[in-house]
GUZAPA-270211 format. One record per atom (N, C-alpha, C): residue number from 1; atom name; x, z, y. Coordinates in steps of 0.001 Angstrom, whole numbers, m for minus. Each point is the difference from the previous one (the first is absolute). Layout:
+-----+-------+---------+---------+---------+
: num : atome :      px :      pz :      py :
+-----+-------+---------+---------+---------+
: NUM :    CA :       X :       Z :       Y :
...
+-----+-------+---------+---------+---------+
# end
This chain:
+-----+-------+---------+---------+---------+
: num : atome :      px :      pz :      py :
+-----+-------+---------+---------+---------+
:   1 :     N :     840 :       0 :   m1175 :
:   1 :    CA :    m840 :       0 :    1175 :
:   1 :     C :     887 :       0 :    1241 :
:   2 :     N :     m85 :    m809 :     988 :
:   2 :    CA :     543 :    m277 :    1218 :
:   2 :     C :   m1010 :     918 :    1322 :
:   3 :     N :     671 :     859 :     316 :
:   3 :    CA :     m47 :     698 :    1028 :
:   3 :     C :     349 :    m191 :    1690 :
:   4 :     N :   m1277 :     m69 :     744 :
:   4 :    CA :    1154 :    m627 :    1247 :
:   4 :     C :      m6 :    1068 :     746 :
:   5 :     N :     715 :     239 :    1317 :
:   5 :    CA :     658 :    1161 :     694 :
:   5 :     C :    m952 :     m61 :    1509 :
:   6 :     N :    m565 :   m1488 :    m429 :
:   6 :    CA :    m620 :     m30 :    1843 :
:   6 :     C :   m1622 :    m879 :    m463 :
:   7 :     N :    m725 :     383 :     908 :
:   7 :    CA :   m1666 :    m471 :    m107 :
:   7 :     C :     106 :   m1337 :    m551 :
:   8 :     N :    m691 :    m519 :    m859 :
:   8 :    CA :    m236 :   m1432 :     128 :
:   8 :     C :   m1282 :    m367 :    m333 :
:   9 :     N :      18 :   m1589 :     184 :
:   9 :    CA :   m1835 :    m199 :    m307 :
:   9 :     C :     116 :   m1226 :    m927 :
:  10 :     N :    m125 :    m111 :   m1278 :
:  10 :    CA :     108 :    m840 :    m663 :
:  10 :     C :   m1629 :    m860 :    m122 :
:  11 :     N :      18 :   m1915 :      17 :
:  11 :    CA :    m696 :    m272 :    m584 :
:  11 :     C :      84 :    m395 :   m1207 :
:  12 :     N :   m1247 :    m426 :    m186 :
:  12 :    CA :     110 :    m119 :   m1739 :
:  12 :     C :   m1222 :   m1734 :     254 :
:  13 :     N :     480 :   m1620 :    m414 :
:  13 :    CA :    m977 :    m420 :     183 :
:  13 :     C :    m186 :    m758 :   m1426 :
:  14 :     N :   m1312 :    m599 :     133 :
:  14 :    CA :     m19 :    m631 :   m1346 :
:  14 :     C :    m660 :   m1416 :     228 :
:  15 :     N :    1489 :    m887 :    m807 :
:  15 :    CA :    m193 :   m1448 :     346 :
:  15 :     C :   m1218 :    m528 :    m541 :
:  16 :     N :    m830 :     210 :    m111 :
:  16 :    CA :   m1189 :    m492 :    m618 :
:  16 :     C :    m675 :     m90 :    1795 :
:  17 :     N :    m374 :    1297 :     401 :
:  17 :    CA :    m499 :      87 :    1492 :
:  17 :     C :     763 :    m667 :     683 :
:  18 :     N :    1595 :     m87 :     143 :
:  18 :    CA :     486 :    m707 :    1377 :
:  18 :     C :    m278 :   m1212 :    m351 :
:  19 :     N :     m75 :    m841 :    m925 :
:  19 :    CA :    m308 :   m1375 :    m310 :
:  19 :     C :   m1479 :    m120 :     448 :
:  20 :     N :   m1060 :     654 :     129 :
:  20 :    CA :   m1441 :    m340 :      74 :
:  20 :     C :     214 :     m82 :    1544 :
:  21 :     N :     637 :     992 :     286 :
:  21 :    CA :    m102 :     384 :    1597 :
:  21 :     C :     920 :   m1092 :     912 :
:  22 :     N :    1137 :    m647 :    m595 :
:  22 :    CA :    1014 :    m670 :     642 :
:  22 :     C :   m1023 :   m1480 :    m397 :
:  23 :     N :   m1265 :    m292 :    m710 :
:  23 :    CA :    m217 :   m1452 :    m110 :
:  23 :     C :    m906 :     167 :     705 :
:  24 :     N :   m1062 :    1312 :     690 :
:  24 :    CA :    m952 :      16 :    1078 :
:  24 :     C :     844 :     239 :    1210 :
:  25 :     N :     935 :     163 :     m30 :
:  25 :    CA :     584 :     272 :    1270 :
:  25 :     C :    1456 :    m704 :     256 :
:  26 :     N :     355 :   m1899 :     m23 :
:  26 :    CA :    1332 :    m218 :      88 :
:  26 :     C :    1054 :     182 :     817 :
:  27 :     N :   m1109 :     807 :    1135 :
:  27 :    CA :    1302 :    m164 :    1456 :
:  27 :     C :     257 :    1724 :    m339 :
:  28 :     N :    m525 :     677 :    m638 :
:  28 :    CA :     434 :    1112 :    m500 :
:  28 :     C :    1113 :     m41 :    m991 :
:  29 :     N :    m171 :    m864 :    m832 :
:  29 :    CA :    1114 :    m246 :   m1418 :
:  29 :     C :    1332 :    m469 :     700 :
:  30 :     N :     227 :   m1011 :    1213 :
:  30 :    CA :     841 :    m136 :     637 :
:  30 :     C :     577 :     970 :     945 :
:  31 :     N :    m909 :     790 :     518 :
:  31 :    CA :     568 :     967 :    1273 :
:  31 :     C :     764 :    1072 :   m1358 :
:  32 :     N :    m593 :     227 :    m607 :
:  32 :    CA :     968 :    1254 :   m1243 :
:  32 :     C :    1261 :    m642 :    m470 :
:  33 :     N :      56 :   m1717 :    m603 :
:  33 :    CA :    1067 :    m410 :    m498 :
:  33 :     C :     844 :      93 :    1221 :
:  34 :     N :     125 :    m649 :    1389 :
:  34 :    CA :    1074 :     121 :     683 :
:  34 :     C :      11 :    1548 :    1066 :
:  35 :     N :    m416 :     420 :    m487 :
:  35 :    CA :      m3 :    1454 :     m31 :
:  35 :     C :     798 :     752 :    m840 :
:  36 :     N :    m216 :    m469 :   m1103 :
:  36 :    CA :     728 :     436 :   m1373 :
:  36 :     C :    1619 :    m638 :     417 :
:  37 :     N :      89 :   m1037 :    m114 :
:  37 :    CA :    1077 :    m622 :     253 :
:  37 :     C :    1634 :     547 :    1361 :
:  38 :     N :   m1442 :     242 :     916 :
:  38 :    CA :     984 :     522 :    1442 :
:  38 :     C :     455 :     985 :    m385 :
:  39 :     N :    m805 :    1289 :    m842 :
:  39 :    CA :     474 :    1535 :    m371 :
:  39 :     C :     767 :    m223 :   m1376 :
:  40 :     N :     137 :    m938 :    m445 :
:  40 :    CA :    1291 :    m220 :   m1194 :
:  40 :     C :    1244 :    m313 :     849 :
:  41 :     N :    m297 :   m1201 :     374 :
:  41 :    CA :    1571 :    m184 :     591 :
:  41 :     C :     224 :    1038 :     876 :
:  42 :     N :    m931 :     633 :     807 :
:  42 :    CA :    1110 :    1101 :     439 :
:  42 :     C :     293 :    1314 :    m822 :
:  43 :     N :   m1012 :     301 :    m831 :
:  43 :    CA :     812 :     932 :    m857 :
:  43 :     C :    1563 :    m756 :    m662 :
:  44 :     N :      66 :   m1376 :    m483 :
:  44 :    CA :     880 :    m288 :    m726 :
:  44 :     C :    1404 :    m144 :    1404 :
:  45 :     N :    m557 :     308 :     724 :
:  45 :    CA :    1132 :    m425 :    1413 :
:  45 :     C :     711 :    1339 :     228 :
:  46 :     N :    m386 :    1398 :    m347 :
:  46 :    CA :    m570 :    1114 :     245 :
:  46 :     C :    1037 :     820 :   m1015 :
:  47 :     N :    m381 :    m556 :   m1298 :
:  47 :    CA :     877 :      m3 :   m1324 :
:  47 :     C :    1427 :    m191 :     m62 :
:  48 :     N :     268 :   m1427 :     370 :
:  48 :    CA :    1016 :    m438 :     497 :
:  48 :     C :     830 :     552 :     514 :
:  49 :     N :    m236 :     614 :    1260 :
:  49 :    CA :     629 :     710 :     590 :
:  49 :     C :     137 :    1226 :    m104 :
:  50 :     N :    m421 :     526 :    m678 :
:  50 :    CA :     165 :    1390 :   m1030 :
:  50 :     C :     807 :     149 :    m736 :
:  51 :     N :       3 :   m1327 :   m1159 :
:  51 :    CA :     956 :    m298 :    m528 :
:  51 :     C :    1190 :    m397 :     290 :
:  52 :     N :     610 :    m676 :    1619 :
:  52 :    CA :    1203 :     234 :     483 :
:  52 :     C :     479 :     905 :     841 :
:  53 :     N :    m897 :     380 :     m47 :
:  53 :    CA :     289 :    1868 :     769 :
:  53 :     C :    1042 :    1141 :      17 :
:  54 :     N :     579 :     741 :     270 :
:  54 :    CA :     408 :    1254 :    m138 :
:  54 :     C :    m659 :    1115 :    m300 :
:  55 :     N :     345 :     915 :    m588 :
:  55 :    CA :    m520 :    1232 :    m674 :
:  55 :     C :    m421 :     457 :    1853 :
:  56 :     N :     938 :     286 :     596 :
:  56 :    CA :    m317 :     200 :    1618 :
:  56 :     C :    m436 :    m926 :     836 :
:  57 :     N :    m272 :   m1203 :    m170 :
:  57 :    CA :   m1034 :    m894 :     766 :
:  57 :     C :    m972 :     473 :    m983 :
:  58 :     N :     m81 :      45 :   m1017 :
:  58 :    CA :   m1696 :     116 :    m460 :
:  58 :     C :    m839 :    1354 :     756 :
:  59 :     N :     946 :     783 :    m140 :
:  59 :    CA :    m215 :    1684 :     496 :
:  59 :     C :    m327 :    m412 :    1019 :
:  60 :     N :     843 :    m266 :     926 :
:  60 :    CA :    m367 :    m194 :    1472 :
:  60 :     C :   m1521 :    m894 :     485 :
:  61 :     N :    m290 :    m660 :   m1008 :
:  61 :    CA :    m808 :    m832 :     150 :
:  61 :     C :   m1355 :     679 :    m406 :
:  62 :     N :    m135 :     979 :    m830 :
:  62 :    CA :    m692 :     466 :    m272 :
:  62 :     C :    m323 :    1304 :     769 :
:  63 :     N :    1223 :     445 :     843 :
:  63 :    CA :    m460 :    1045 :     579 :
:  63 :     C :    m493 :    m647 :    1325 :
:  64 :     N :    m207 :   m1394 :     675 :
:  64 :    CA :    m124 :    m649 :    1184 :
:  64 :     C :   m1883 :    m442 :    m379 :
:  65 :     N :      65 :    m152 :   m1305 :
:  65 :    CA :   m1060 :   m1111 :    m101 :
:  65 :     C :   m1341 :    1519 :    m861 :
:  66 :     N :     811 :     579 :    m746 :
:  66 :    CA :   m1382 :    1224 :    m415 :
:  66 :     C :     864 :    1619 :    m162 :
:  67 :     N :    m269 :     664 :     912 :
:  67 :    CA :     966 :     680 :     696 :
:  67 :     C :    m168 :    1658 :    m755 :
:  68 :     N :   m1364 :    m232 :    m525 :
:  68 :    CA :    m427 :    1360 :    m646 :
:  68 :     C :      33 :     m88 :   m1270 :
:  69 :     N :      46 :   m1398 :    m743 :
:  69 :    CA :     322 :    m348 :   m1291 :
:  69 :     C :    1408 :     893 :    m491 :
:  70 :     N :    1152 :     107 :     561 :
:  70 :    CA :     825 :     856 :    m198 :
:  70 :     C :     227 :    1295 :      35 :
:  71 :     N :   m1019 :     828 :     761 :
:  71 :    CA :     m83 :    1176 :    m625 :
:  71 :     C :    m784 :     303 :    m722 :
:  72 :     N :   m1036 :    m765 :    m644 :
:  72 :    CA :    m921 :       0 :    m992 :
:  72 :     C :     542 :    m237 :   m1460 :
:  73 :     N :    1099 :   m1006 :     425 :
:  73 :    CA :     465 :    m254 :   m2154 :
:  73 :     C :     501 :     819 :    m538 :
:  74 :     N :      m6 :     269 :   m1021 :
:  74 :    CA :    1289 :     753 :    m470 :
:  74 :     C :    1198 :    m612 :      73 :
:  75 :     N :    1101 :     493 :    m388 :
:  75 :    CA :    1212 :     m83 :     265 :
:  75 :     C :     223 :   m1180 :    m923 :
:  76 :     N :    m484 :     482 :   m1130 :
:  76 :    CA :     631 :    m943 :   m1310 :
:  76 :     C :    m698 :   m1415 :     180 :
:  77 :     N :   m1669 :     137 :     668 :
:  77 :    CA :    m176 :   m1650 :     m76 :
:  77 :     C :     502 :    m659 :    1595 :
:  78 :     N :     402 :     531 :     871 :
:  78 :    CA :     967 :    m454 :    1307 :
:  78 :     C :     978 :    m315 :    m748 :
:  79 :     N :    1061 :     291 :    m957 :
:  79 :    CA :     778 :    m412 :     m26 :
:  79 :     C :     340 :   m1273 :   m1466 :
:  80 :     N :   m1085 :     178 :    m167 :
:  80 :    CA :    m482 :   m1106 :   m1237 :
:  80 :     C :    m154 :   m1339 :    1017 :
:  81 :     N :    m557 :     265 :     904 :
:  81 :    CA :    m949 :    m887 :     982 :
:  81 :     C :    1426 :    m954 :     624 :
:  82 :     N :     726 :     934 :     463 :
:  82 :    CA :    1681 :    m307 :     735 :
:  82 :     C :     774 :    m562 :    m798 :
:  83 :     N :    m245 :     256 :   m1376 :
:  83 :    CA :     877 :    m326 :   m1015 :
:  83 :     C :    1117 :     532 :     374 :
:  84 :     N :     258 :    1468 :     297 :
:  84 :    CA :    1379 :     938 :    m543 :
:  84 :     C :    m518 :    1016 :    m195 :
:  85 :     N :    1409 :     801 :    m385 :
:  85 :    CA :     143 :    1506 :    m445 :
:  85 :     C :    m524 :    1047 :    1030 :
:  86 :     N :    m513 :    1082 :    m212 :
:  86 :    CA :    m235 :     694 :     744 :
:  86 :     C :     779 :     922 :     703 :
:  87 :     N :    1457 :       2 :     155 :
:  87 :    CA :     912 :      86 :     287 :
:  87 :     C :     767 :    m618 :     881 :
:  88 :     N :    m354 :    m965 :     m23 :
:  88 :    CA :    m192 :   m1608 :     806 :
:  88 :     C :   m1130 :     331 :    1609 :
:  89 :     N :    m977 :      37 :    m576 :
:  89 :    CA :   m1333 :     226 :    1084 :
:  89 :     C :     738 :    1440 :     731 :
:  90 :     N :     396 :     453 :    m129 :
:  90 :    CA :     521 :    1567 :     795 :
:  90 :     C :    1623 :    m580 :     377 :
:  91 :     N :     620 :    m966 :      21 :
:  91 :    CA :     857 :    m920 :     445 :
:  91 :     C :    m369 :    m780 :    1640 :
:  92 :     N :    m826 :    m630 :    m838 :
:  92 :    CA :    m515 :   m1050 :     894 :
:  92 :     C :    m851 :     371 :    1026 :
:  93 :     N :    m616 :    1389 :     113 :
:  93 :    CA :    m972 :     314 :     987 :
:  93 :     C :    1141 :     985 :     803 :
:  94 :     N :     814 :     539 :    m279 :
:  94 :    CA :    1205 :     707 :    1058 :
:  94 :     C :     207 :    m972 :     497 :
:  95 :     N :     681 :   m1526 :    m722 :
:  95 :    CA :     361 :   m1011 :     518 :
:  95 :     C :   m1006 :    m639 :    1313 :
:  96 :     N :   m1207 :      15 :    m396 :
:  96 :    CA :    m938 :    m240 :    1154 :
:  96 :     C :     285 :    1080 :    1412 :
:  97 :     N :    m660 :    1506 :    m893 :
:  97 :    CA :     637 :     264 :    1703 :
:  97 :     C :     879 :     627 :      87 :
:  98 :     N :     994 :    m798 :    m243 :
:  98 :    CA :    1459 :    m206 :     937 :
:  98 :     C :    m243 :    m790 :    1134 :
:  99 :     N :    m351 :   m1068 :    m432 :
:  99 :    CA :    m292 :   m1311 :     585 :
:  99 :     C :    m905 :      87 :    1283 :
: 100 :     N :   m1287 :     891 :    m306 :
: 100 :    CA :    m685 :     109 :    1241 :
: 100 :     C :     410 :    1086 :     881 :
: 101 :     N :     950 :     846 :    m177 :
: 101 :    CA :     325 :     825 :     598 :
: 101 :     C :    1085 :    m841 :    1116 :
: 102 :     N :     684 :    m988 :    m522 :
: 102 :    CA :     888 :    m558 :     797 :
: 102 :     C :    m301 :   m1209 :    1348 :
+-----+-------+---------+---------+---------+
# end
């Protein structure tokens, strides 16, 4: 069982209905596909750059972009998330403020 740490709202749909509903409604079936489409490529744009990231650009990025998400995780999935040691994360955040102190 997968547990999440923050609210979410899952749907649940069933292709039987979106097909009835997308052939009474085509400018609906289109507004969802390039809808669908715009929020892929930017998740996959999003990804990307996650994936060439730094353990400290990701941090930083995450403390700029969801700021309370970090004192909410635990330790162990922040640093799952960073992909290092937790030894590492108590590194890299002195390392931060050093940086803003200067």
């Amino acid at each position: 069982m997968l547990l999440s740490t923050e609210d979410s709202i899952i749907t649940i749909s069933n292709p039987d209905i979106e097909a009835e509903i997308f052939q009474k409604f085509p400018k609906f079936e289109k507004l969802c596909r390039i809808m669908s489409e715009e929020l892929l490529s930017k998740e996959q744009i999003n990804f990307d750059g996650f994936k060439t990231s730094s353990p400290e650009q990701r941090y930083l990025n995450m403390l700029q972009k969801r700021p309370g998400l970090i004192q909410r995780l635990p330790q162990h999935q922040l640093v799952s998330y960073l992909g290092i040691k937790p030894q590492s994360l108590s590194r890299l955040r002195t390392r931060i403020l050093k940086k803003n102190k200067s």
